[in-house]
N, C-alpha and C positions, 0 to 999 in steps of 0.2 A: 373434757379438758383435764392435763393434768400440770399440775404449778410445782417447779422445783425437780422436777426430775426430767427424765428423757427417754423417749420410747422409740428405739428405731425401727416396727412397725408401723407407730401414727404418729408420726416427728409433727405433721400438723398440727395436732390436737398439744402438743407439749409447749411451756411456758418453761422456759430454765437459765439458769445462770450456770456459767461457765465457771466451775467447782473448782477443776483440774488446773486451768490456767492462773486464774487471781489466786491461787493458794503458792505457784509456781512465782507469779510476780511478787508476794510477799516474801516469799524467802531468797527472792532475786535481794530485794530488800535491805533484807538482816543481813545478807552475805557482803551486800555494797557498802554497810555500815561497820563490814571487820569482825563477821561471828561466822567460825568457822564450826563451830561446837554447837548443833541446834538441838534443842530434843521437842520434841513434838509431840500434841498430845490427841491421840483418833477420834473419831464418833462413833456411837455404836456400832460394834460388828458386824457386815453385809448391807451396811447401809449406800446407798450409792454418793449419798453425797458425802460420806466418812469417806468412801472408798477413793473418790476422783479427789479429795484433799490429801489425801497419804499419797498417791499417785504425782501430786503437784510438790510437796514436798519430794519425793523421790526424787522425779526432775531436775527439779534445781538444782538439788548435792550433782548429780551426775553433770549439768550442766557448767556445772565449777571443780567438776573431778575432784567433789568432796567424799567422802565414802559415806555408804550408807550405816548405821549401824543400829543395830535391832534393839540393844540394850538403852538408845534416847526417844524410842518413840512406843507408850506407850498407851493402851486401852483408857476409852474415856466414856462416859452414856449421855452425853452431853449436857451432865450436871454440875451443879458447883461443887457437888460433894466429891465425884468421878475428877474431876481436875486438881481437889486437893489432895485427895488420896494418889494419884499419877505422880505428882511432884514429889510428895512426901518418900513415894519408891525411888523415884531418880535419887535423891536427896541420900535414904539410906544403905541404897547402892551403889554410892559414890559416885556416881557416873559423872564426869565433867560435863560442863554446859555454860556458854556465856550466854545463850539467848532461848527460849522457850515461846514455841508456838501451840497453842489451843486452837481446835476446831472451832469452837465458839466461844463467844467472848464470856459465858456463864462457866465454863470448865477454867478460862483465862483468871479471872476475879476468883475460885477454888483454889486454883494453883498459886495466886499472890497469897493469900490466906496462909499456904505452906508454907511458901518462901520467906513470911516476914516471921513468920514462928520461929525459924531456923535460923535466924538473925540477917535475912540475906535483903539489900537495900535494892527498892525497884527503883529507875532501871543500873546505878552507880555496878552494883555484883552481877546483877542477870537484869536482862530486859525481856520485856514479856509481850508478847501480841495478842490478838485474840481474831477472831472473824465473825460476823454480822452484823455489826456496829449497833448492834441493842440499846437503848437509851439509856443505861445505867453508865455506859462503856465511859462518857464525856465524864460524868461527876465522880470518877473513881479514882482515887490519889492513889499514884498519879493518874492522871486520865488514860487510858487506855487507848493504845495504839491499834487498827484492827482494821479488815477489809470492808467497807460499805457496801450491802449487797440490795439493789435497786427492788426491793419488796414492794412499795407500792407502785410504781411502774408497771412492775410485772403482774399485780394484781389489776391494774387498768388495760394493760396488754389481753390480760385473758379473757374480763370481762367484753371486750369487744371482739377478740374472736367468737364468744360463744353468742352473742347477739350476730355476728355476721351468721354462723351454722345455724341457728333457730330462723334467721329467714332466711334460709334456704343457699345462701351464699359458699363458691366452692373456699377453702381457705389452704393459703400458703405457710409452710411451716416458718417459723418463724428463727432469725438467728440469735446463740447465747445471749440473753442479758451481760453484760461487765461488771465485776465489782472497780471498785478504787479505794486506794487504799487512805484509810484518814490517819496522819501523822500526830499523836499527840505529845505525852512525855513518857512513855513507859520503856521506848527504845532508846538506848545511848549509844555512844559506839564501842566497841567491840575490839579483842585484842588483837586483830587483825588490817587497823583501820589504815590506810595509806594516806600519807595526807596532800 
């Protein structure tokens, strides 16, 4: 069994959350809230679930005929440190931004670390996402906005597949897990906002 990823030779054996989509509904999100300006921060290089997140961000922009631009989304290792350092570049290369997406919510809490250095107020100047809704994500001033990705579910999910393959049972692959997104205070709205 493999948890988190996707094999489309043994799609059976695979446990996975739908990366590309919930990272796409989040910046459906930020874009409904009036941020036209996102910068975004990856997970490591070649990783597939960095990869289907940068892929759901691409989306979106395209899907709101935002333009993509290479200089807001940049390289992260899915650390706090990799998030602050990301931001801190945005930051020194001026790049404009009203709202800032992190791959996970430990790069997300790096990247406030920068932003509040820089004098910049969460979310009143920038609002800030994050994704996997880590238990820190709630008690972080502000509390952190970010996609809930169904982990122990899918850790109960796989567990029973591999009990059904151990007795001998054939097994059907199974469809994405969903995130949903949990709304806290780190998003405001955006210069964009209609009202």
């Amino acid at each position: 069994m493999v948890v988190n990823r996707r094999l489309t030779q043994h799609a059976a054996n695979c446990v996975w959350a739908s990366h590309q989509q919930n990272t796409r509904d989040a910046l459906n999100y930020l874009i409904a809230r009036g941020h036209h300006d996102i910068a975004f921060i990856t997970g490591l290089a070649g990783s597939p679930t960095a990869d289907a997140r940068l892929a759901g961000y691409q989306q979106a922009l395209a899907d709101h005929q935002l333009p993509y631009e290479a200089a807001r989304v940049l390289p992260g290792t899915w650390t706090p440190e990799s998030g602050q350092a990301a931001a801190r570049q945005l930051l020194t290369a001026g790049v404009p931004f009203s709202a800032l997406m992190a791959s996970n919510d430990d790069m997300a809490i790096g990247a406030a670390l920068a932003l509040n250095a820089a004098g910049k107020r969460l979310p009143q100047d920038v609002s800030l996402m994050g994704f996997d809704d880590i238990r820190m994500a709630e008690f972080f001033l502000p509390p952190l906005t970010t996609v809930h990705v169904p982990v122990a579910e899918m850790i109960q999910h796989t567990l029973a597949q591999l009990v059904a393959m151990l007795e001998g049972e054939a097994i059907a692959p199974l469809p994405p897990f969903s995130g949903r997104l949990i709304e806290r205070a780190s998003v405001a709205d955006g210069p964009f906002r209609r009202s």
